[in-house]
BAMI-967940 format. One line per field, with one value per residue (C-alpha): x, y, z; residue number from 1. Coordinates in pm, 1 decimal, m for minus. Last residue first. Example, Ala and Ser with C-alpha at 12.3 -4.5 7.8 and 13.67 -1.06 7.14 Angstrom:
residues 2
X <- [1367.0 1230.0]
Y <- [m106.0 m450.0]
Z <- [714.0 780.0]
pos <- [2 1]
//
This chain:
residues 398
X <- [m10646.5 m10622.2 m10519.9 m10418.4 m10587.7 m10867.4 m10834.2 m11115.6 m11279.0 m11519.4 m11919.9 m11906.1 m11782.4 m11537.1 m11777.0 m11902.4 m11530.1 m11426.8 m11768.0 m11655.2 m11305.1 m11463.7 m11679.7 m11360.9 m11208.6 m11539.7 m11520.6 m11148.0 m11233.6 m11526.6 m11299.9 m11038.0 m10702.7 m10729.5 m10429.7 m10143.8 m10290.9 m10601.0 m10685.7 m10941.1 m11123.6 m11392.2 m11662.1 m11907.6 m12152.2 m12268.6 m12593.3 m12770.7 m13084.0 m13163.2 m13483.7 m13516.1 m13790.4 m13910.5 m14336.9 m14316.5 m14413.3 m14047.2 m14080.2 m14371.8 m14433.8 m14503.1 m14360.4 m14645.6 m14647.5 m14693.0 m14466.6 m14668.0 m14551.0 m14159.0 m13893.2 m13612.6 m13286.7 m12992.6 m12687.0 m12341.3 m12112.2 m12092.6 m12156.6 m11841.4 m11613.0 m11696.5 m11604.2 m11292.5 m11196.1 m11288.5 m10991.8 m10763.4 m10773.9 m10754.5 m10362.0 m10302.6 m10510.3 m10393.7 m10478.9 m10496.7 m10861.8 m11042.5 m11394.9 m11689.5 m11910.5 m12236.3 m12470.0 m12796.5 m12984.2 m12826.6 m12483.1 m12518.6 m12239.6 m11961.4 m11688.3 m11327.1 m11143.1 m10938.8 m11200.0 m11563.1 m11831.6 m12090.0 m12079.5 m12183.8 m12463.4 m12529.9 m12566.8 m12866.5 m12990.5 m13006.5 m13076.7 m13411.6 m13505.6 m13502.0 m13668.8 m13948.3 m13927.4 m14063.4 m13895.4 m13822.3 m13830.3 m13674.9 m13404.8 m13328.1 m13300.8 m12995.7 m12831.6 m12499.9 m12526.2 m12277.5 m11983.1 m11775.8 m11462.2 m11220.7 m10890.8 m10706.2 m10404.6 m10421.7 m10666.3 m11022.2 m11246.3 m11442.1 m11525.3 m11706.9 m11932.2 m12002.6 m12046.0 m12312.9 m12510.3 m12503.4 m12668.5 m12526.5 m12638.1 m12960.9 m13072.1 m13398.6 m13408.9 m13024.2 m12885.8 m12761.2 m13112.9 m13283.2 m13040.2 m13165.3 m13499.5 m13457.8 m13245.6 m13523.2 m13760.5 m13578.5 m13437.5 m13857.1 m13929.2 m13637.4 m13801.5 m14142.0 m13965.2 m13772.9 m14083.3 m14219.2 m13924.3 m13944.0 m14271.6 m14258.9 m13951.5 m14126.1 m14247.6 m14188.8 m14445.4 m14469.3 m14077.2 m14140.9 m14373.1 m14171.2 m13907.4 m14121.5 m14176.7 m13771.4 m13789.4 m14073.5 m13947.2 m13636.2 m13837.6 m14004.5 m13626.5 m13567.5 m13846.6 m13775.7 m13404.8 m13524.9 m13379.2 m13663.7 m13708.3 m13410.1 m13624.4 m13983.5 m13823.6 m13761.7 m14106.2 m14212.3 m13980.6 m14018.9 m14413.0 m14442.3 m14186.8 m14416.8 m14722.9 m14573.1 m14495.3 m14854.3 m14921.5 m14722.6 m14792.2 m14643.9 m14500.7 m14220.8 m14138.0 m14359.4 m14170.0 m13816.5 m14069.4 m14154.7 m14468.0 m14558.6 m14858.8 m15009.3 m15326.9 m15407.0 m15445.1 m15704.1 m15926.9 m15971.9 m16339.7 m16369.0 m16307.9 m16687.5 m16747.0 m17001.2 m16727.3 m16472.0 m16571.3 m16690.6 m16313.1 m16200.1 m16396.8 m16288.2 m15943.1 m15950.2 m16134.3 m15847.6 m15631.1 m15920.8 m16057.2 m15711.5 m15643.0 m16015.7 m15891.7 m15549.2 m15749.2 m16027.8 m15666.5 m15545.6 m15266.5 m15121.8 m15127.5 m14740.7 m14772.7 m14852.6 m14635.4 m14460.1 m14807.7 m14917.1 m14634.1 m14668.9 m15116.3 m15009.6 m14732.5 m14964.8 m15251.0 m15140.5 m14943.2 m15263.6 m15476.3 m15233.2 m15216.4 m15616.1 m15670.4 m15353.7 m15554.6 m15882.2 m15712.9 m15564.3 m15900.2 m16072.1 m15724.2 m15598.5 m15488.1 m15161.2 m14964.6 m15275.5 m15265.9 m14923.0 m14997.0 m15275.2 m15079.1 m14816.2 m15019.9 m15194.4 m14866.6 m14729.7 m15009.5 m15071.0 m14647.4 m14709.1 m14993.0 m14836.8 m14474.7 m14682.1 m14858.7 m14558.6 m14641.8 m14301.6 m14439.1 m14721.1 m14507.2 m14276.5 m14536.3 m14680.4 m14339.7 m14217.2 m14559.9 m14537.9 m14173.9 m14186.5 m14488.8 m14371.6 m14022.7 m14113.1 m14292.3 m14075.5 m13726.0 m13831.4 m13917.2 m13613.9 m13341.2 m13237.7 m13199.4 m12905.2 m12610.2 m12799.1 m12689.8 m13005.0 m13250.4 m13008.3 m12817.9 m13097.6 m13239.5 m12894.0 m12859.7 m13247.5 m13098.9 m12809.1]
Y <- [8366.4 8097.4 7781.0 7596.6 7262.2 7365.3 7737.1 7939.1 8281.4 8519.7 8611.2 8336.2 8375.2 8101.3 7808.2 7928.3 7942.9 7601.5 7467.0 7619.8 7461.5 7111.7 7167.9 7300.4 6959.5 6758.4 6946.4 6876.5 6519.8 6493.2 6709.2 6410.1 6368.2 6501.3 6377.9 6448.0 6824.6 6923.6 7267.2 7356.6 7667.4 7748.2 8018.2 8222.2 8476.1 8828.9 8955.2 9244.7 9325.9 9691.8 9847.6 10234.5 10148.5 10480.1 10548.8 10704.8 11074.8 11183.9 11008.1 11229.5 10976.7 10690.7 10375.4 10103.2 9859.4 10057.3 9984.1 9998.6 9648.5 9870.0 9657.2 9541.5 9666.7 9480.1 9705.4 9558.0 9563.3 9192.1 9058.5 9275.9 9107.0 8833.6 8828.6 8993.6 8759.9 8504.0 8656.0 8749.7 8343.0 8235.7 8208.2 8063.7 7815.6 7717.6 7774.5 7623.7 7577.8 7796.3 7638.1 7833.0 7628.4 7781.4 7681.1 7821.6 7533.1 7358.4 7317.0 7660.1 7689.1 7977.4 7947.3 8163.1 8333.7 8505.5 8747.3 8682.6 8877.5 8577.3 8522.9 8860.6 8792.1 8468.3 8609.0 8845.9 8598.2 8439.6 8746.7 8756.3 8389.1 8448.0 8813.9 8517.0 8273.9 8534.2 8821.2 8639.6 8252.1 8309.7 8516.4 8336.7 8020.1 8215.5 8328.5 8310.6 8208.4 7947.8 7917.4 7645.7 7713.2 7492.7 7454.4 7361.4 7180.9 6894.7 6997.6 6987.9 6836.1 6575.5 6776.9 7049.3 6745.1 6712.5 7075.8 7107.1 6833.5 7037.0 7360.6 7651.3 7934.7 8125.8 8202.0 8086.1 7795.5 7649.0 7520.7 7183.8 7017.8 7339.6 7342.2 7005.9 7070.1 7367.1 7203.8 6913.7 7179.5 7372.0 7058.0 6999.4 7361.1 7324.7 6977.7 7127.4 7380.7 7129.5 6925.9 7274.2 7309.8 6871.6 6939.4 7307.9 7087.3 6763.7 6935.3 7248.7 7465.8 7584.2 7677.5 8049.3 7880.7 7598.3 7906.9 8136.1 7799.6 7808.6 8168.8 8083.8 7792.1 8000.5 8293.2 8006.3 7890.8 8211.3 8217.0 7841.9 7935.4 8208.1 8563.5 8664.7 9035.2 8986.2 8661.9 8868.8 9101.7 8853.0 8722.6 9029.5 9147.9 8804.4 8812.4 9169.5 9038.2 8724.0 8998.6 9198.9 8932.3 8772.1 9109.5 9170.5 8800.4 8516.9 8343.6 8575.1 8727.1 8991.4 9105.7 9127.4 9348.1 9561.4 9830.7 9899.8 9780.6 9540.0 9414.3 9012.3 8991.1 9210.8 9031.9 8778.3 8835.9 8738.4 8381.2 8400.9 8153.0 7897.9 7601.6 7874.1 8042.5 7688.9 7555.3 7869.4 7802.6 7391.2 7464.0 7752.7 7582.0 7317.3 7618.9 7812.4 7464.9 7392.1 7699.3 7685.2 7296.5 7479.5 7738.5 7511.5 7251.5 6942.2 7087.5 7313.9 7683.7 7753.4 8114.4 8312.8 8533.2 8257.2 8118.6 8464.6 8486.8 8088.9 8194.1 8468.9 8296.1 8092.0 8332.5 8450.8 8176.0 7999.1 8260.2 8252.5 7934.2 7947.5 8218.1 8069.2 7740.2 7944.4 8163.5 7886.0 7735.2 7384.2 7283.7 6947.9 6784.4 6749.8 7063.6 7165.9 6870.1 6935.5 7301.3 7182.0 6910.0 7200.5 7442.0 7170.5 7016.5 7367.5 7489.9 7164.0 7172.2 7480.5 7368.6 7070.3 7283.2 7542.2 7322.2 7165.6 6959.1 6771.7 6460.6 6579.7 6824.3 6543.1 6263.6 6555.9 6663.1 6326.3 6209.6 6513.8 6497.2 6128.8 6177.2 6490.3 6278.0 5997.6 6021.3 6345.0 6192.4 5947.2 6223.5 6395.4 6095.6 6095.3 6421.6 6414.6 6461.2 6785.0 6997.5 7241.1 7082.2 6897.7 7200.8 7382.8 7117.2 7130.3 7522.0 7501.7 7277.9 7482.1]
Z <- [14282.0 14054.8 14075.4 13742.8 13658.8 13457.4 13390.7 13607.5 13453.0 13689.3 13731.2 13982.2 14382.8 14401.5 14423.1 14036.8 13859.1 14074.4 13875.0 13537.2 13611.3 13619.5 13300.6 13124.5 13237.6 13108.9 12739.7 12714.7 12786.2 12501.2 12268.8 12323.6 12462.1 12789.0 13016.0 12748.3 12675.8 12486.5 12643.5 13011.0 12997.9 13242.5 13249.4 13493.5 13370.6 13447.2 13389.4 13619.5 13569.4 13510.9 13607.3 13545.5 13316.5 13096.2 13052.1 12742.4 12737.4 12646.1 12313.3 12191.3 11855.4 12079.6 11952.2 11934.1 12182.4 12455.1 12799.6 13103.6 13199.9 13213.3 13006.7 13215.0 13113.9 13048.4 13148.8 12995.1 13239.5 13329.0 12968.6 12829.2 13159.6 13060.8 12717.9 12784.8 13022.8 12731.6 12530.5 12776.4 12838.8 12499.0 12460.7 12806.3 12782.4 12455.1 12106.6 11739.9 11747.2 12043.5 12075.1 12308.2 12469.9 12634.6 12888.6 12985.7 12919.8 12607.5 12517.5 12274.3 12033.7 11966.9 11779.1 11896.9 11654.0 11910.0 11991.5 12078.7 11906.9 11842.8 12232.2 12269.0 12089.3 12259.0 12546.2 12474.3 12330.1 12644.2 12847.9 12610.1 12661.4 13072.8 13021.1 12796.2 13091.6 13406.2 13597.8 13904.8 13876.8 13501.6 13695.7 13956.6 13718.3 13590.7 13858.5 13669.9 13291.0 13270.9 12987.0 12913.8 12760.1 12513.3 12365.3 12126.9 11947.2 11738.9 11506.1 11544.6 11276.7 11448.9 11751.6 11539.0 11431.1 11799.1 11817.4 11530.3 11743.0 12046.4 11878.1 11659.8 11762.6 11644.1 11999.9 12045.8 11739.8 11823.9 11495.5 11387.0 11378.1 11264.2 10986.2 10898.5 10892.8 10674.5 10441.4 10393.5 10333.7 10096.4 9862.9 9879.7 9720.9 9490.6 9368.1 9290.9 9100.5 8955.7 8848.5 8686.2 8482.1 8339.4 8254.7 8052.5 7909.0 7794.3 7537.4 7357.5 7295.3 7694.7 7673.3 7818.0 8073.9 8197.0 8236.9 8442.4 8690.0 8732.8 8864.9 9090.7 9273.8 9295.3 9496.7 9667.4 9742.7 9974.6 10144.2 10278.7 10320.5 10585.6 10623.2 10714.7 10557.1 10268.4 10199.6 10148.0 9978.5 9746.2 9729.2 9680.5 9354.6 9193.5 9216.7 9044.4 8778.6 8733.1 8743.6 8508.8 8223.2 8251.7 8197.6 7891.4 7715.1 7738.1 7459.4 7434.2 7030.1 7155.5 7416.4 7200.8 6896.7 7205.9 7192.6 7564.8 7791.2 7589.6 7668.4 7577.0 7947.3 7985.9 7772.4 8094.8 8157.3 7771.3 7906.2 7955.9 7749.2 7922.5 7918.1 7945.2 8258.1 8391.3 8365.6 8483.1 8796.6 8835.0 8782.1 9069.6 9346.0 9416.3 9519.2 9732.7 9866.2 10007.6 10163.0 10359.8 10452.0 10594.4 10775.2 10931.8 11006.6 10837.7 10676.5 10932.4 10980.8 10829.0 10775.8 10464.3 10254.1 10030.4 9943.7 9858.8 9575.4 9465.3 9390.4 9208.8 9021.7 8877.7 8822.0 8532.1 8378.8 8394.9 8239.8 7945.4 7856.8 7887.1 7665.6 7412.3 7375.6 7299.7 7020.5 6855.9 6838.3 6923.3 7064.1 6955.6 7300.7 7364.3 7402.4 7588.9 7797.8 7961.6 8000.3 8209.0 8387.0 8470.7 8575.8 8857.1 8953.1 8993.4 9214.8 9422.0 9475.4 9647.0 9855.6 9967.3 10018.7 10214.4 10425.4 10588.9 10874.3 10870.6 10748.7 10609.7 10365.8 10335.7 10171.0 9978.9 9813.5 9814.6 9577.1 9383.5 9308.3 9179.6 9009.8 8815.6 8723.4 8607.1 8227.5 8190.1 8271.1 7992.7 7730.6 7775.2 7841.9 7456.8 7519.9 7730.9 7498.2 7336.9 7602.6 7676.4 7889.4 8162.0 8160.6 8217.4 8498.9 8686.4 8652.9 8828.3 9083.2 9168.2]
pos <- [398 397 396 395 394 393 392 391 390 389 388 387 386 385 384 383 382 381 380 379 378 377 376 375 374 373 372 371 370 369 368 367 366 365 364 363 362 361 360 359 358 357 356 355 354 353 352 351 350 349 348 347 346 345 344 343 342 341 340 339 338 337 336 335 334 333 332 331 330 329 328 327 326 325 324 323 322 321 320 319 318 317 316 315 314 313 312 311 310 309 308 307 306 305 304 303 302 301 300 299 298 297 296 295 294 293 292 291 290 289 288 287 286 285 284 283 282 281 280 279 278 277 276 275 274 273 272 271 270 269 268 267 266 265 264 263 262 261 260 259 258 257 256 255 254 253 252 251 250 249 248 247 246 245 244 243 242 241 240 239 238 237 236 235 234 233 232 231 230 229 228 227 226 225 224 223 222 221 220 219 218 217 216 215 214 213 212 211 210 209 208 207 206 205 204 203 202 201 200 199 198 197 196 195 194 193 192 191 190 189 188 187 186 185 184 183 182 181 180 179 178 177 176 175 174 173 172 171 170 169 168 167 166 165 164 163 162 161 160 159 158 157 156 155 154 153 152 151 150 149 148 147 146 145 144 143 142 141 140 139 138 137 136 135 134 133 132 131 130 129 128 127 126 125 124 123 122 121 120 119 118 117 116 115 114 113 112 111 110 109 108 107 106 105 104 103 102 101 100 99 98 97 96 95 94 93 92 91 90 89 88 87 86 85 84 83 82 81 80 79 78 77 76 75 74 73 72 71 70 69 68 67 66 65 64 63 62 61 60 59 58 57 56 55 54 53 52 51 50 49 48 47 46 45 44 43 42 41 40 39 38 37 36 35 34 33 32 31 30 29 28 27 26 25 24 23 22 21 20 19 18 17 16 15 14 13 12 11 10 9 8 7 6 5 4 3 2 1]
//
């Protein structure tokens, strides 16, 4: 959306009065948020990111400017940036957050900062002819050679595009997933490198599409549950907003459950959990899952009663209680063994069942937050009475 927003911006002619001002403000602006957030939230990525476009996009800035001692020169360097620019976003994208202020962050630092200053000495001394290799070209295209950049430059962008989005399809992250944007809307700052304030006003949007990224990061982590992928407390309180008139709600319990951290350790407690919430995911009658916190659940029901979701989180239950957890033998290898029938095997199987109660919206619970507290109630009678079973606030059950 943002990079639609900046060629929009670009391309209608209504806004270009705006061009050269958006230009004189907008690098700063991102720069500054970008390194004011990426300390913030200990994001090293986003500072060194928005290092690498800053520092393409003030030489491209100054080449447009300055009166080149040669053509040839001024395209050498153009050229050597849009080489190594993408480079430098790619391996960003692959590496993990270290910190900013740590040996490895520092080491990052010194590599990005490094770079000006060495092609600066390659072409103060000329040795630019180490980079002759980039004026190769690889197939004969009138369309390529109308493109400012030249085949290489071309193969490495495409190089960096593939990775990076392999890289998202692997996490699934929206972090991964803007770099690959980031990178996309650097390609066009490049393409319009004669024209100025574009190549500017592109690589301030990439900056800006790696900071939209962050901040939507940090906010799905608010809504969502990290260990289980659920959404978390906060999501549910919004839920609570938009319910309709009729519904109804259960709260689930993990039975045994600090049992089984006490006896097989935290991470076999983490794994049931998930474990849990992938059932929970599953549910039938249209039921939304959440995690309370602990090893509680809540499961939402919009437009249903009691009676209406009760087979429904029976099921459930009764799909957690036969399902066979196993516990993973110590002896275990952590590579897969190519002869499979010479793996140690663990007979070990925990058993997971869970207790729930479902209370609906009726004349003497008219809010989420009362709904919630009856459910609560009937999870308790579900727990006195034996657990791994289903209680309906006030009904009695056998």
């Amino acid at each position: 959306m943002l990079l639609i927003a900046t060629l929009v911006f670009l391309k209608v002619e209504f806004f270009s009065s705006l061009w050269s001002t958006v230009a004189d403000i907008y690098p700063y602006t991102v720069f500054t948020v970008a390194l004011l957030l990426g300390w913030r939230f200990s994001r090293s990525r986003l500072i060194f990111a928005i290092l690498v476009l800053a520092i393409a996009d003030r030489t491209i800035f100054y080449l447009n400017f300055e009166q080149p001692q040669s053509l040839e020169l001024h395209l050498r360097i153009f050229n050597i940036v849009a080489f190594f620019t993408p480079i430098n976003i790619m391996l960003i994208a692959l590496i993990k957050e270290r910190g900013i202020f740590t040996l490895r962050g520092m080491g990052r630092f010194l590599v990005i900062l490094g770079q000006p200053f060495l092609f600066y000495q390659i072409i103060k001394y000329k040795f630019e002819y180490a980079f002759n290799f980039l004026d190769y070209s690889i197939i004969q295209s009138a369309f390529l050679d109308r493109i400012p950049l030249t085949q290489p430059v071309l193969l490495i962008y495409l190089l960096a595009f593939l990775i990076t989005i392999l890289n998202y399809i692997l996490k699934q992250d929206v972090v991964e997933g803007n770099f690959f944007w980031a990178l996309v809307t650097s390609f066009f700052a490049f393409l319009s490198h004669a024209i100025q304030p574009f190549s500017t006003i592109y690589f301030s949007s990439a900056g800006l599409i790696l900071i939209a990224s962050v901040l939507e990061y940090s906010l799905s982590m608010a809504f969502r549950d990290e260990l289980t992928g659920l959404p978390a407390r906060r999501s549910l309180n919004d839920t609570f907003l938009k319910l309709p008139n009729r519904y109804s709600i259960a709260m689930i319990d993990v039975d045994n459950f600090k049992k089984i951290n006490d006896q097989y350790g935290h991470d076999i407690g983490d794994q049931v959990l998930r474990m849990i919430a992938t059932k929970l995911l599953k549910v039938s009658g249209g039921g939304k899952a959440f995690r309370y916190g602990g090893e509680e659940f809540t499961l939402i029901f919009a437009g249903k009663s009691v009676n209406e979701t009760k087979p429904h989180v029976e099921d459930l239950r009764e799909t957690i209680s036969t399902n066979r957890f196993f516990l993973r033998n110590d002896k275990r290898p952590k590579k897969k063994p190519q002869d499979l029938s010479s793996a140690p095997k663990s007979r070990k199987i925990i058993p997971i069942s869970v207790s729930i109660g479902v209370a609906e919206r009726d004349e003497n619970h008219d809010t989420p937050q009362e709904v919630l507290k009856a459910a609560d109630k009937a999870l308790l009678r579900a727990k006195k009475a034996g657990r791994d079973r289903v209680r309906i606030y006030g009904k009695l059950n056998p």
